[in-house]
N, C-alpha and C positions, 0 to 999 in steps of 0.2 A: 528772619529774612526769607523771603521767596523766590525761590529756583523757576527760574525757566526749562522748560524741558524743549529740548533741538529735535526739530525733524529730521528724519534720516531721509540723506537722499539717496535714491534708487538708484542702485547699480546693476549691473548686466554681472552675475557671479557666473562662475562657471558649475554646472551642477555636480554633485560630489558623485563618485562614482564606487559604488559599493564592492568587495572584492572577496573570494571565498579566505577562511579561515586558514593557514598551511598547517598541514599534520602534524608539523613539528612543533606547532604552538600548543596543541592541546595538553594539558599536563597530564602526566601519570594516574594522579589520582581520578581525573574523569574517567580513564579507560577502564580501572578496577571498578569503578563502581558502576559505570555502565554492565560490565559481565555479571557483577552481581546482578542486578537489574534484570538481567536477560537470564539467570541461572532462575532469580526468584521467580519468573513469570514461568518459567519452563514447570520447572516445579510445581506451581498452583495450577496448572495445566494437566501435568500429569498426574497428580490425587485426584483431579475431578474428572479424568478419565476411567480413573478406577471404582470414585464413587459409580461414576453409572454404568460401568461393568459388572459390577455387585447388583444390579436391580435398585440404583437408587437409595438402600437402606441406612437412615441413617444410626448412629451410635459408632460407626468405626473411623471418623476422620482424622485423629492422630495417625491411626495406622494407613491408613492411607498416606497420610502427607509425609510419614518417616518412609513407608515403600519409594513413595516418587522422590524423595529427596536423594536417596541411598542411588536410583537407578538415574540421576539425572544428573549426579556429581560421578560416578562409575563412565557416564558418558562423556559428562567433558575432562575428565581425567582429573579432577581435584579432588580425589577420596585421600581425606588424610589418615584415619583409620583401614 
């Protein structure tokens, strides 16, 4: 059997009006992971200010990424050690 398919008829909608997000909707876990986020960029930030404080050399990038990790978690106050 064959279906006819219905035109739609055009109506005048009202256009939908977009609205920001309330802070209270965003859940917990976006904001932890967001700092993470912003912890881990700081961090690869600050090893590769050290790389090229050193002149560039490489063979020390651990110790560089444990120095800026150590001084960048000291700074946002999350040293759990």
């Amino acid at each position: 059997m064959a279906t006819t398919k219905r035109t739609r008829t055009s109506k005048s909608k009202k256009p939908a009006v977009a609205t920001a997000p309330e802070v209270a909707t965003v859940p917990e876990v976006a904001k932890v992971t967001t700092n993470a986020v912003n912890m881990q960029h700081a961090i690869r930030y600050r090893a590769y200010e050290l790389f090229e404080h050193r002149g560039r050399q490489h063979g020390r990038d651990f110790d560089d990424w444990l120095r800026a990790e150590a001084e960048v978690l000291d700074r946002f106050g999350a040293r759990t050690a």
